[in-house]
C-alpha positions as semicolon CSV with decimal commas, in nm:
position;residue;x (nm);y (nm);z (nm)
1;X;2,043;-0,621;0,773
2;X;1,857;-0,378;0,547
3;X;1,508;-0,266;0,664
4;X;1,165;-0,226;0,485
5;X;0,884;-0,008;0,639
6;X;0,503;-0,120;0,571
7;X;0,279;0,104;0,594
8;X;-0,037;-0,056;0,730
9;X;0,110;-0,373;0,813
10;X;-0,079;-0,506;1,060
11;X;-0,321;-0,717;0,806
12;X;-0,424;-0,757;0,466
13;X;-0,218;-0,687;0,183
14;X;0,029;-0,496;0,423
15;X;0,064;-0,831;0,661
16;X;0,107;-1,016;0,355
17;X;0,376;-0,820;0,220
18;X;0,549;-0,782;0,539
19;X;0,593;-1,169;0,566
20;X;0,698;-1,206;0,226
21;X;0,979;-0,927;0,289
22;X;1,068;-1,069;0,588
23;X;1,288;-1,322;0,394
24;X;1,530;-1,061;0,305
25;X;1,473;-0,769;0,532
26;X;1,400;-0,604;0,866
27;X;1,069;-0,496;0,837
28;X;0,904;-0,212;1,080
29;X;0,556;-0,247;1,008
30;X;0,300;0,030;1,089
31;X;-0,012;0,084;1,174
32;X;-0,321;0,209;1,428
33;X;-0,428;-0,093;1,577
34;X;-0,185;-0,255;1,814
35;X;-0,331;-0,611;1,830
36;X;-0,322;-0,660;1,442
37;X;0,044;-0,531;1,437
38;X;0,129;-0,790;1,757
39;X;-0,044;-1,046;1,559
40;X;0,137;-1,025;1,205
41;X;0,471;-0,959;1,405
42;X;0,446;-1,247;1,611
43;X;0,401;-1,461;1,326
44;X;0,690;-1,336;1,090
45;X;0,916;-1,441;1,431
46;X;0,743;-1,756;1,466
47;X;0,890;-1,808;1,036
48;X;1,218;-1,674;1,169
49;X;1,230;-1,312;1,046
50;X;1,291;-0,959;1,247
51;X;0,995;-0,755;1,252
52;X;0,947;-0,446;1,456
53;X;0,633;-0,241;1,509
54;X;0,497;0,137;1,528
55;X;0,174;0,195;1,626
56;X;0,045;0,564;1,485
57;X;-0,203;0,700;1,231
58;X;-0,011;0,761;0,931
59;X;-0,234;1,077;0,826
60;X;-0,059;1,257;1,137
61;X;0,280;1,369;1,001
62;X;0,442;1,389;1,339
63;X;0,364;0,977;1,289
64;X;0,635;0,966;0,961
65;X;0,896;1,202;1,161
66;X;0,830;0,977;1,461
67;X;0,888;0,658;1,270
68;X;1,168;0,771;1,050
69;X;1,342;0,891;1,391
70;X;1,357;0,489;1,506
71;X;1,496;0,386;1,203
72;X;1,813;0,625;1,247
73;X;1,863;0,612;1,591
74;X;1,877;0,266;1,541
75;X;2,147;0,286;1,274
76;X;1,926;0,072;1,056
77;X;1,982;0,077;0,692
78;X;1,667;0,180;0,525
79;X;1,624;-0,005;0,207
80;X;1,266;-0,009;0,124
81;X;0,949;0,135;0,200
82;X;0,620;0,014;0,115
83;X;0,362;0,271;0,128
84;X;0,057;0,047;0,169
85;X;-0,181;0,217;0,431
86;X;-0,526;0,318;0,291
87;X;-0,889;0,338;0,305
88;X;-1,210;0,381;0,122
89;X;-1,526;0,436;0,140
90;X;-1,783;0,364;-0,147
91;X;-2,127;0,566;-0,259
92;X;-2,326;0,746;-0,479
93;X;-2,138;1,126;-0,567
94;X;-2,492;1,298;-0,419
95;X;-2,504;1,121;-0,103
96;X;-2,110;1,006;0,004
97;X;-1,987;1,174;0,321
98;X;-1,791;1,505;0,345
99;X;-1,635;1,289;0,610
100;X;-1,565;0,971;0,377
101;X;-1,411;1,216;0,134
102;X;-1,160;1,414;0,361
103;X;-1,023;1,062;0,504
104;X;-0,967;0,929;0,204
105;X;-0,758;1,237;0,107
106;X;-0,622;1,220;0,415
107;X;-0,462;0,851;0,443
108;X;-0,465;0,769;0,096
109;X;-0,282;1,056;-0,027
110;X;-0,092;1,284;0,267
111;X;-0,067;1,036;0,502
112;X;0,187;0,781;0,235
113;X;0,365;1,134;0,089
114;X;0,449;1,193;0,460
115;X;0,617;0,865;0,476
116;X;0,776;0,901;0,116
117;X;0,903;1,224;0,221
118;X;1,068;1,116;0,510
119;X;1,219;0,788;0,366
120;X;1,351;1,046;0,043
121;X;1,502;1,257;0,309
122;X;1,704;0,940;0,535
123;X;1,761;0,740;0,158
124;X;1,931;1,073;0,040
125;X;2,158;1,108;0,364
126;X;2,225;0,711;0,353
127;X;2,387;0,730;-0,029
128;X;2,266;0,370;-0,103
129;X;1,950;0,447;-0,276
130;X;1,678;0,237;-0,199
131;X;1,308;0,159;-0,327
132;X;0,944;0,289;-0,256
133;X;0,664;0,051;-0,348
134;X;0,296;0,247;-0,370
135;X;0,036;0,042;-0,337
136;X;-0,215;0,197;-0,557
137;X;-0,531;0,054;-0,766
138;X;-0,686;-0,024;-1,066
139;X;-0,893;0,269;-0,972
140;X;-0,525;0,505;-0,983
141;X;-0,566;0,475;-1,365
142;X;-0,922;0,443;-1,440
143;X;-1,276;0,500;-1,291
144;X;-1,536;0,268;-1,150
145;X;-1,883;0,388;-1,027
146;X;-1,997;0,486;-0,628
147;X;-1,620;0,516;-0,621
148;X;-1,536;0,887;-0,716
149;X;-1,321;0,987;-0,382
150;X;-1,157;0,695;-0,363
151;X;-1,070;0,648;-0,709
152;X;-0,945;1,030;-0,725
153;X;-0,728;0,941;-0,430
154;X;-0,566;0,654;-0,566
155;X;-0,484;0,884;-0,874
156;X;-0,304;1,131;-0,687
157;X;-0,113;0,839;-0,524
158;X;0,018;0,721;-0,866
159;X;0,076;1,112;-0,939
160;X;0,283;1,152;-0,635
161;X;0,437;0,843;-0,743
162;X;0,562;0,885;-1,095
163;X;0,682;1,244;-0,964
164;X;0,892;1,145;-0,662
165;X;0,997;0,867;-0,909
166;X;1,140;1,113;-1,178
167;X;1,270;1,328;-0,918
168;X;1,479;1,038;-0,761
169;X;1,583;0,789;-1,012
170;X;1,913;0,958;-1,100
171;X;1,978;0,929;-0,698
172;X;1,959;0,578;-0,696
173;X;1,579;0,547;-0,502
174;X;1,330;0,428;-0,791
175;X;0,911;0,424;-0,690
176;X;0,705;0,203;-0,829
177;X;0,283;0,229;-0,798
178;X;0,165;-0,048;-0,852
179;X;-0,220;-0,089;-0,914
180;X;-0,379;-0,366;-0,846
181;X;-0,737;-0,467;-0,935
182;X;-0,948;-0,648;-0,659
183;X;-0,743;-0,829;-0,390
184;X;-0,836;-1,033;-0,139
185;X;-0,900;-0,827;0,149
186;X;-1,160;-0,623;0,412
187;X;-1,203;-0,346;0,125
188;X;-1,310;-0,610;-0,141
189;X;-1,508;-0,755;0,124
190;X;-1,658;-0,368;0,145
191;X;-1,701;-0,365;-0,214
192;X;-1,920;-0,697;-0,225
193;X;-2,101;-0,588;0,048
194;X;-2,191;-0,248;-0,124
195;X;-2,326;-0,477;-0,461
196;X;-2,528;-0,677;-0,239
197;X;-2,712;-0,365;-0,148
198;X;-2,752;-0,198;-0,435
199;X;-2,814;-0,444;-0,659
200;X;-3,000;-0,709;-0,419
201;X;-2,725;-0,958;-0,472
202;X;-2,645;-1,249;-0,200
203;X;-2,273;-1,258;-0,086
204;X;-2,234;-1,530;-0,373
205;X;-2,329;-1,380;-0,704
206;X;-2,230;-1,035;-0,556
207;X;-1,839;-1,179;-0,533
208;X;-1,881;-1,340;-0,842
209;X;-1,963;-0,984;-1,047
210;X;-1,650;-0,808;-0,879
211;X;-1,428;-1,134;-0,947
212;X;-1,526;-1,075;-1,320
213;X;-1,393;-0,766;-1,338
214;X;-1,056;-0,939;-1,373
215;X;-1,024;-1,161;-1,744
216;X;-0,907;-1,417;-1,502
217;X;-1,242;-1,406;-1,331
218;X;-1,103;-1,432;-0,950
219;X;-0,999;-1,167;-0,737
220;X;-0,620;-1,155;-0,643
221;X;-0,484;-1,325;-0,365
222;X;-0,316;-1,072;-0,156
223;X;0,002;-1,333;-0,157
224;X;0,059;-1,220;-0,532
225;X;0,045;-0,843;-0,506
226;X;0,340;-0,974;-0,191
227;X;0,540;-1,151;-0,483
228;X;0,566;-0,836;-0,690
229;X;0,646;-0,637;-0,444
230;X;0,932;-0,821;-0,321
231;X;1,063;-0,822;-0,706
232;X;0,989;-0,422;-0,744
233;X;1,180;-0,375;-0,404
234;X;1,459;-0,615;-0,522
235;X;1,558;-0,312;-0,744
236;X;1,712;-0,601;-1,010
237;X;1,470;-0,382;-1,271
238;X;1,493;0,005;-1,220
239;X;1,354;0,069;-1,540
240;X;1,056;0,056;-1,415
241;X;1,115;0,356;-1,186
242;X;0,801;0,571;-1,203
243;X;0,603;0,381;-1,446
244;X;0,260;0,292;-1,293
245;X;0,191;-0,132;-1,294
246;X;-0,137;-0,290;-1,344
247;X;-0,203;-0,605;-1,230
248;X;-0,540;-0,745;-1,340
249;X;-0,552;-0,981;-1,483
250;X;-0,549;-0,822;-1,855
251;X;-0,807;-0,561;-1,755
């Protein structure tokens, strides 16, 4: 059985990615919090898939080596990885944390090249190729307001990306950053909460505003961004190795 790695697995888009993979793979998902991890696990079983779990923070590199390590004493085939982990943290420029800033570096960018590196390096001494899915943004190919570290983060991300991409292609292991616009999740829920402040909005009209930032005028389901990934991962279309993909509705 071939095996996907999820970063940040444990809920959210990661959980819903790891079920949806969980049709086809092996998937070790990872993340800091134990309970969430036990929780998604316990339900791809319950569906009749094999999932397997690593609790570490991703922005400690020892956390990739340790990972990575499993996987081959294991003898597991490692097919895909899914670097999904992030976080962010909204605010004006003038008054956003030095804090806020550094983590988002942190996770969002070293913390996923750790893992990328590591699944290059056991891809490379498998032979068989394989497939890294980056779970970007919207905000990896444009900007958006009280969102500067963030967004800068996610553009490194799809740097990193396209680079390892180009790198790798002719080896057989094709990356794919995918940028999504709003999805249903706790950092949407972040970003309503941060309208309702600034701009006095209840939880209503303040979902409503970032929902029509997607033509569609909804925010994605988190079961969608799942769908593509299982089709990017599926490898059936390499040409798309390195090319960043929006999906926002027509945004």
């Amino acid at each position: 059985m071939k095996t996907a790695i999820i970063t940040g697995g444990g809920r959210g888009i990661g959980k819903a990615i790891a079920k949806r993979l969980a049709h086809e793979y092996r998937v070790l998902i990872v993340g800091r919090t134990e309970a969430d991890l036990n929780a998604t696990a316990e339900e791809i079983r319950a569906q009749g898939g094999v999932c397997e779990i690593f609790v570490g923070d991703i922005s400690k590199t020892r956390t990739a080596e340790r990972c990575l390590k499993v996987v081959r004493n294991h003898g597991w085939q490692l097919d895909t990885l899914v670097a999904n982990a992030g976080i962010g943290h909204g605010g004006k420029t003038e008054t956003v944390s030095k804090k806020s800033v550094r983590d988002s570096f942190t996770v969002n960018v070293l913390g996923n090249f750790w893992f990328m590196q590591e699944s290059v390096k056991l891809m490379l001494e498998q032979g068989k190729g394989g497939s890294i899915c980056v779970i970007s943004s919207i905000l990896g190919v444009k900007g958006y307001g009280h969102q500067a570290a963030y967004t800068a983060s996610k553009h490194a991300l799809v740097g990193m990306a396209k680079s390892i991409g180009l790198e790798h292609g002719k080896n057989g292991i094709n990356v794919y950053p995918l940028c999504p616009s709003f999805v249903e999740s706790d950092m949407t829920d972040r970003v309503i909460r941060g309208v309702m402040e600034r701009e006095g909005l209840n939880q209503k009209d303040a979902r409503r505003k970032v929902a029509n930032k997607n033509p569609q005028k909804r925010i994605i389901p988190a079961e969608e961004v799942a769908e593509m990934v299982a089709f990017l991962c599926s490898r059936k279309v390499t040409s798309l190795n390195a090319n960043p993909l929006i999906m926002s509705g027509g945004e």
